[in-house]
C-alpha positions in Angstrom: 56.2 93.5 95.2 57.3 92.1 91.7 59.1 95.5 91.2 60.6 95.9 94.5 62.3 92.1 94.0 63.3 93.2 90.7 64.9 96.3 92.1 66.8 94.3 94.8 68.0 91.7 92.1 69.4 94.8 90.1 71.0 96.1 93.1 72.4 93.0 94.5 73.7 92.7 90.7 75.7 95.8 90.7 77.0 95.8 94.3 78.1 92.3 93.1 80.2 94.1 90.1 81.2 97.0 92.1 82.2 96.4 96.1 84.7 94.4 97.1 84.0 90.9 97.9 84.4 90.4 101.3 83.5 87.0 102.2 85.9 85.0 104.5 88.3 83.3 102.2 88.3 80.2 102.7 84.9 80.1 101.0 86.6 82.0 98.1 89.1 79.1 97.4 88.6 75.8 96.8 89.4 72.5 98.7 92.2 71.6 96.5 93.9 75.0 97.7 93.2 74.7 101.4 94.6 70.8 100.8 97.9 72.6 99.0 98.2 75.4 101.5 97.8 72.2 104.4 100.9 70.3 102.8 102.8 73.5 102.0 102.7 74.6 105.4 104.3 71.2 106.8 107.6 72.5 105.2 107.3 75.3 106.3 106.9 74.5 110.3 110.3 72.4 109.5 111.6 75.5 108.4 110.9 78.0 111.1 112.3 75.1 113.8 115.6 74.7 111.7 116.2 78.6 111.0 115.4 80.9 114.0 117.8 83.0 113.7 119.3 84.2 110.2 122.7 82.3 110.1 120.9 79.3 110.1 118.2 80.5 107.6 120.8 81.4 105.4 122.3 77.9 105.5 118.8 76.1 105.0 117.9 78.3 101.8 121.3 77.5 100.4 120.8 73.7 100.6 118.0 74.1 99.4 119.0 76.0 96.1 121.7 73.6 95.5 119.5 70.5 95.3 117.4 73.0 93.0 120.5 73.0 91.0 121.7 76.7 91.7 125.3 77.7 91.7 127.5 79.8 93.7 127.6 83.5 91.7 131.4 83.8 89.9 131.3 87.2 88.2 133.9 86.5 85.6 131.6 83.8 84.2 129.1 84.5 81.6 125.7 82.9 82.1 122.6 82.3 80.2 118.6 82.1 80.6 117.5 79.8 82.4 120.5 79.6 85.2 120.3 80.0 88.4 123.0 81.3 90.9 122.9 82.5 94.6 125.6 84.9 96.4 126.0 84.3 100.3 126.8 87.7 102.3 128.5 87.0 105.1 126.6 83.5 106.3 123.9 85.8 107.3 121.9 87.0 103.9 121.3 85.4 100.8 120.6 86.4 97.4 119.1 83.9 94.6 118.5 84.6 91.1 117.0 83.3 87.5 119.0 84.1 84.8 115.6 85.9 82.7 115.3 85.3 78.6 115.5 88.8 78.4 118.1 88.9 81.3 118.5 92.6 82.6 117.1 94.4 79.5 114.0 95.1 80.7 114.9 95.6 84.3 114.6 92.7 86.7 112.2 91.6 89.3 112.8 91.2 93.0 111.2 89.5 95.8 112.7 90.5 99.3 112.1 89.4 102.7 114.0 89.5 105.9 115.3 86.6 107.8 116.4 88.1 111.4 113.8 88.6 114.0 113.6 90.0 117.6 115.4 88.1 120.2 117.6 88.9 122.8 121.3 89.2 121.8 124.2 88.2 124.3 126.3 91.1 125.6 130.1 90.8 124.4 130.7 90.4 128.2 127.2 88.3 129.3 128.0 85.8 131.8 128.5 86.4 135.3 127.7 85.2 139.0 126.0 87.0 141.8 124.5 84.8 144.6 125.3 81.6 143.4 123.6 82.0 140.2 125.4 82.1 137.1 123.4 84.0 134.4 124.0 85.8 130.9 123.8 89.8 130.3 121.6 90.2 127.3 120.9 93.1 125.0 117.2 92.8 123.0 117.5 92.8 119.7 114.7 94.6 117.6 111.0 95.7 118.8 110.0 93.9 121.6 107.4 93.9 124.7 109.8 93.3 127.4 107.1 91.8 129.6 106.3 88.8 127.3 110.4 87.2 127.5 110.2 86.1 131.3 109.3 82.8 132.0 109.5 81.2 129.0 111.8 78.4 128.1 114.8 79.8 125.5 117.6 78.4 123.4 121.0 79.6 122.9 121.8 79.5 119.0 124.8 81.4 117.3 128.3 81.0 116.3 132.0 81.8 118.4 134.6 82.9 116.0 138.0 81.9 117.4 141.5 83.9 116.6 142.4 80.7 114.6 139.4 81.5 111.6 137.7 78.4 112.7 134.0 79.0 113.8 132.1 76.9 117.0 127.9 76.5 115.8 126.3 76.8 119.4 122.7 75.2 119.7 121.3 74.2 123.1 118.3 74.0 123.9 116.4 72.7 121.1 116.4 68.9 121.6 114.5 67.4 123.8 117.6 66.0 126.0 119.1 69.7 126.1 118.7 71.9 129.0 116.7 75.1 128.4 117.1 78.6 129.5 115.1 81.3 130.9 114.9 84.6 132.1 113.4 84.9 135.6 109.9 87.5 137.0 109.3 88.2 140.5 106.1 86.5 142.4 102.9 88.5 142.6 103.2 88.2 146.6 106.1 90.4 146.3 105.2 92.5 143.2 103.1 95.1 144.6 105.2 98.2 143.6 106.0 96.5 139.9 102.9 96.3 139.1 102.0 99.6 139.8 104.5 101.0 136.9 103.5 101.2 133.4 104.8 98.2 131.2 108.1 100.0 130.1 109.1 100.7 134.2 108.0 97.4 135.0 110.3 95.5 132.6 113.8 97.3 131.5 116.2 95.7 129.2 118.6 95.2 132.4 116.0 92.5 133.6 116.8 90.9 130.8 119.3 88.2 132.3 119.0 84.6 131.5 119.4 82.1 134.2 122.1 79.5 132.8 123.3 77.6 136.1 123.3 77.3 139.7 125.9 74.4 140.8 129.4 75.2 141.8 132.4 73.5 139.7 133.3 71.5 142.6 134.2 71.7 146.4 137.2 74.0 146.1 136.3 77.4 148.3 136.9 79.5 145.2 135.1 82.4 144.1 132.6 82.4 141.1 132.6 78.9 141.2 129.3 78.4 139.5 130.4 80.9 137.0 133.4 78.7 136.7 131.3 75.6 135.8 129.6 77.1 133.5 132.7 77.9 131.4 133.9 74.2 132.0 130.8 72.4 130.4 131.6 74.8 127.4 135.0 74.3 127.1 134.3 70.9 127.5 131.6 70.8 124.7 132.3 73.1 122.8 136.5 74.0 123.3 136.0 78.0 124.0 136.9 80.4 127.0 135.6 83.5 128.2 137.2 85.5 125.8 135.7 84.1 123.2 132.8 85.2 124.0 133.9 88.6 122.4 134.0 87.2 118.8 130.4 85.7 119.2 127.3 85.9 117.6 124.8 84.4 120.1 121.1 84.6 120.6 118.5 83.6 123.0 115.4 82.6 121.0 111.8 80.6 122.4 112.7 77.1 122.7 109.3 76.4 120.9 108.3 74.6 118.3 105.9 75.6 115.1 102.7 74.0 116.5 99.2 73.8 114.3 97.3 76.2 116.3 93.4 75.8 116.6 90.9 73.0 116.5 90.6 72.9 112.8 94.4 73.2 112.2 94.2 76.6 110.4 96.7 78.5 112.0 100.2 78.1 112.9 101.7 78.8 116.1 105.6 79.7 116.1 108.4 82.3 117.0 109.8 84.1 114.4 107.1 84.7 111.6 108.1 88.0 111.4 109.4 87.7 108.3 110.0 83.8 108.0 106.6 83.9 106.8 107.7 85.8 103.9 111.0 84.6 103.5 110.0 80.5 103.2 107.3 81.7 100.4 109.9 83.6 98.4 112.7 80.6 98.8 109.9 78.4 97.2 108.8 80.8 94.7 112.6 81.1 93.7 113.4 77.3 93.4 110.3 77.0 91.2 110.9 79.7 88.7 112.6 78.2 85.5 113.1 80.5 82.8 111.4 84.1 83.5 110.8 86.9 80.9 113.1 89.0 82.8 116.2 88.0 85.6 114.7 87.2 88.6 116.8 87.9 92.1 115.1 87.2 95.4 117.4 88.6 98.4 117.0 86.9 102.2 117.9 89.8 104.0 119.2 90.4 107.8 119.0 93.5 110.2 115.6 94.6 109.1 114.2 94.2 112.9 116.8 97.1 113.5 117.0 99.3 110.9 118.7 97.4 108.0 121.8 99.1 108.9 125.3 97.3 108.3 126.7 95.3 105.7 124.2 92.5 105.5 121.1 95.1 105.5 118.9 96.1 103.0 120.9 99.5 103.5 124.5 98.0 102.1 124.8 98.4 98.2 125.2 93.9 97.9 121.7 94.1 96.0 122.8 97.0 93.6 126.4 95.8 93.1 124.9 92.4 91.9 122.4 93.9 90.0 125.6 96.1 88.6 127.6 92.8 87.8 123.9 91.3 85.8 124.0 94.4 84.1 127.5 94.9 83.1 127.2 91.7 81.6 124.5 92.0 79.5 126.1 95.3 78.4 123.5 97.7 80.6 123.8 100.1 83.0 122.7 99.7 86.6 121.2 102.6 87.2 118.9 101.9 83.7 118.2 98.8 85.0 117.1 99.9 88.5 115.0 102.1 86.6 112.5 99.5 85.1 113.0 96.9 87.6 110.4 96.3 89.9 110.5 94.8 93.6 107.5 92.5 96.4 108.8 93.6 99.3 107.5 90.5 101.1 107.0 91.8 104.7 103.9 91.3 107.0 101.6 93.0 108.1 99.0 93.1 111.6 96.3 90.6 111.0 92.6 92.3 112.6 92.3 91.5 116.4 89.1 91.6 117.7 90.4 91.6 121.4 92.4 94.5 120.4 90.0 95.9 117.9 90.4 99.7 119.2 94.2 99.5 117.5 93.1 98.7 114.3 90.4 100.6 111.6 88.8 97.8 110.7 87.8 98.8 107.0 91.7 98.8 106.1 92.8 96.1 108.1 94.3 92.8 106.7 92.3 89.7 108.2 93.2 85.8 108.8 92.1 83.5 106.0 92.3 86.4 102.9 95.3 85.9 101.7 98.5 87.8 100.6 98.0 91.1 101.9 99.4 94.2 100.1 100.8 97.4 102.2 100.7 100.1 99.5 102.3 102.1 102.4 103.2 101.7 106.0 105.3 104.5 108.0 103.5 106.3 110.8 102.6 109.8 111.5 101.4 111.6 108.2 103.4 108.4 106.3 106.3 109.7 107.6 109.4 106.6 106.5 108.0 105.5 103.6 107.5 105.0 100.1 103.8 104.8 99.2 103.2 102.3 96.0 102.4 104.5 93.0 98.8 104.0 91.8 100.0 102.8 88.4 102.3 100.5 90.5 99.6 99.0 92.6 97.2 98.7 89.3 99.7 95.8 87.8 100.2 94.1 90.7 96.6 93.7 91.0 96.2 92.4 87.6 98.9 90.0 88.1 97.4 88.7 90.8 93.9 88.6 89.4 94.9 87.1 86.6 96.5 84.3 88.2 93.5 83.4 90.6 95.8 84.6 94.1 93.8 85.2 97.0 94.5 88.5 98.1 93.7 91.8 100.5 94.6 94.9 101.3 95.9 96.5 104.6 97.2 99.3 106.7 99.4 98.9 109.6 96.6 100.2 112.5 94.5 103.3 113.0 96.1 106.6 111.8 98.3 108.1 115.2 98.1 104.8 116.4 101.9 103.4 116.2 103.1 102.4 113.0 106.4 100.9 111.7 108.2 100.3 108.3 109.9 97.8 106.1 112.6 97.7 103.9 110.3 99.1 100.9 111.4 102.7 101.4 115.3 101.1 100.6 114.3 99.3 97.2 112.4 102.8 96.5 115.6 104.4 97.0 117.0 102.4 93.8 114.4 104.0 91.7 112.6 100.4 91.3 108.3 99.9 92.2 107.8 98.3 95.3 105.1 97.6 97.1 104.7 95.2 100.5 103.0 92.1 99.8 103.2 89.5 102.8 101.3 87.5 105.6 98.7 89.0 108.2 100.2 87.9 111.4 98.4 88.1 115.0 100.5 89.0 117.9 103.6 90.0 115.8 107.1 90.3 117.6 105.4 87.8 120.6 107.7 85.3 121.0 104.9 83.2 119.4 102.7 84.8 116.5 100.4 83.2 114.8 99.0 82.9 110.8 96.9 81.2 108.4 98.2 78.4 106.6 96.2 79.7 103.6 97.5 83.3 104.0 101.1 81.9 103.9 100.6 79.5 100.6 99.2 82.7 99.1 101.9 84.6 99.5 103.7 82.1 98.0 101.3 81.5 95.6 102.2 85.7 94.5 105.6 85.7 94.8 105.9 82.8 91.8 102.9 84.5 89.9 104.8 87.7 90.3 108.4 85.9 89.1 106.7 84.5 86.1 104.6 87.2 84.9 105.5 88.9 81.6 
């Protein structure tokens, strides 16, 4: 018996030193980080009600870099360790950087997240009357399950660029004394043949209308009259026409607020996670850097949900042609510096389900509670679009990490032939840099409300600065 203890001491010893630890992590940390990832995450919840859709992300995270003391960029200035700059694309991406000790010399590192998620988009032409409703045409905007939009309440945020160069910000539906929006679903009395379709028959993107209104403009027999009102309360409120409409970014979005989720007050409850989860780490790991080994640049990015496409995407050259400008500077090339920079692409990934358990492979999923999870490659079909994390890569993020005392996991994006999906890693790969995902397991991603661990999220913060700092 004395031996047989023995032997299971020995082996309880070595499994110890050689599997993975896979306790739940919360009893990995202490209570001083659960406190910090707690009063990190109140921020946070402020931030995800005050940026839902990118233009407004954009202006948060540059507020917040000028009370940090950043600049705007000037290329014809010369700058020196220790400054801090940021460059605004277009109101609707952001780039912030540290000016490193050893500046672009050795490369530079980047931390990247996306700020746009799925919505639904007005059409250039969206409002219109039929049967004495007055509703908006929409267009959806990114991956979505078109079933989950009707019925909820929505909020109209965006901007309407007038012929004069002046822009209208439009936000209604957020405060408590604004109306709301919605898209309507037919009765179940009356839905016998719908739901008999499969999900994408049952709901098309045509559906997608948005009820907006319902009383006429006033007792004149004219003809859209209720259309009519509607375009009165906005002249009236916000001085545009019809045709304004046409030079208009707008957005229907939940009109839903980040909510503490669970009896404990773990989780968090909100639309747009995907990526704000990542993005709101990264802002905070930015502001805190001070003087880096190397030039730090952490990019807010839009148009990921679609492709990265257009000149605010991960696919326009504004990362490399700063990076050029750094690197002029300092006397480098770009392309050298590209060459030994290295990039967190800070992008989720699909937190373990056990409702849904038969999507995922359970032994490389990402959980709740167990930190930053790394994506050493996401894609689908055979890892078809993307750009797999070389081995030496993923062995010094690791020791970063480590070495710093992050909570962190692993993860794939489902079972193999299950789906899939991608992020803008395979872009920064394209630059000759290291990437590798690192980000937040989120459940119910691209819902209009998701949900994720308040630990997870300081984590990934908790990374992203380790990352900045490390040598």
């Amino acid at each position: 018996m004395e031996n047989e203890a023995k032997e299971k001491s020995q082996a309880a010893q070595l499994k110890e030193k050689l599997f993975i630890n896979k306790k739940n992590g919360c009893r990995k940390v202490s209570s001083d980080d659960i406190i910090r990832a707690d009063e990190f995450c109140e921020e946070y919840k402020n931030f995800l009600d005050h940026a839902k859709i990118e233009r407004e992300a954009v202006i948060y995270a540059i507020e917040a870099a000028q009370n940090a003391g950043f600049t705007e960029y000037d290329h014809t200035m010369t700058y020196e360790p220790g400054d801090k700059v940021y460059v605004n694309n277009r109101g609707k991406a952001v780039m912030l950087a540290v000016i490193g000790k050893n500046g672009t010399h050795n490369g530079v590192r980047l931390g990247i997240a996306h700020i746009d998620s799925p919505r639904l988009d007005l059409k250039p032409k969206p409002l219109y009357e039929a049967n004495d409703l007055a509703l908006f045409k929409t267009h959806y905007y990114g991956g979505i399950k078109k079933y989950q939009w009707p019925t909820i309440p929505l909020a109209l945020h965006g901007v309407v660029a007038l012929k004069n160069g002046s822009n209208i910000t439009v936000t209604i539906g957020e405060d408590e004394s604004d109306p709301c929006f919605c898209v309507t679903d037919l009765l179940p009395h009356l839905a016998v043949e719908q739901m008999s379709q499969v999900m994408t028959k049952a709901f098309n993107g045509e559906h997608l209308n948005v009820l907006v209104a319902s009383r006429p403009f006033n007792e004149d027999e004219e003809s859209e009259s209720v259309k009519l009102n509607v375009l009165s309360i906005l002249f009236e409120k916000y001085g545009f026409a019809e045709e304004d409409f046409l030079s208009a970014d707008l957005h229907m979005v939940p009109a839903l607020k980040a909510r503490d989720l669970g009896f404990d007050r773990s989780m968090i409850g909100a639309y747009g996670h995907d990526d704000k989860v990542c993005a709101y780490p990264a802002l905070m790991a930015a502001l805190d850097t001070e003087m880096p080994d190397s030039t730090v640049i952490t990019v807010l990015t839009d148009r990921e949900e679609i492709g990265s496409d257009g000149n605010t995407g991960m696919k326009s050259t504004f990362l490399a042609d700063f990076i050029a400008d750094l690197a002029q500077a300092d006397g480098e090339q770009a392309r050298h510096v590209l060459r030994k920079s290295t990039c967190l692409s800070a992008d989720v990934n699909a937190a373990y389900d056990p409702t849904y358990a038969s999507a995922f492979e359970a032994n490389n999923s990402s959980f709740i509670n167990n930190g930053a999870v790394i994506t050493k490659y996401t894609g689908s079909g055979g890892k078809y679009s993307t750009s797999d994390a070389s081995a030496e890569y993923m062995a010094k993020v690791r020791r970063i990490l480590d070495d710093a005392g992050v909570l962190w996991q692993t993860g794939e994006l489902g079972k193999v032939d299950g789906g899939g999906g991608g992020t803008i890693a395979k872009f920064v790969a394209n630059y000759n840099a290291d990437v590798v995902d690192l980000g937040v397991p989120v459940l119910s991603m691209h819902a209009p409300m998701e949900v994720v661990s308040k630990l997870d999220v300081y984590m990934t913060y908790r990374a992203l600065f380790e990352f900045y700092r490390a040598e």
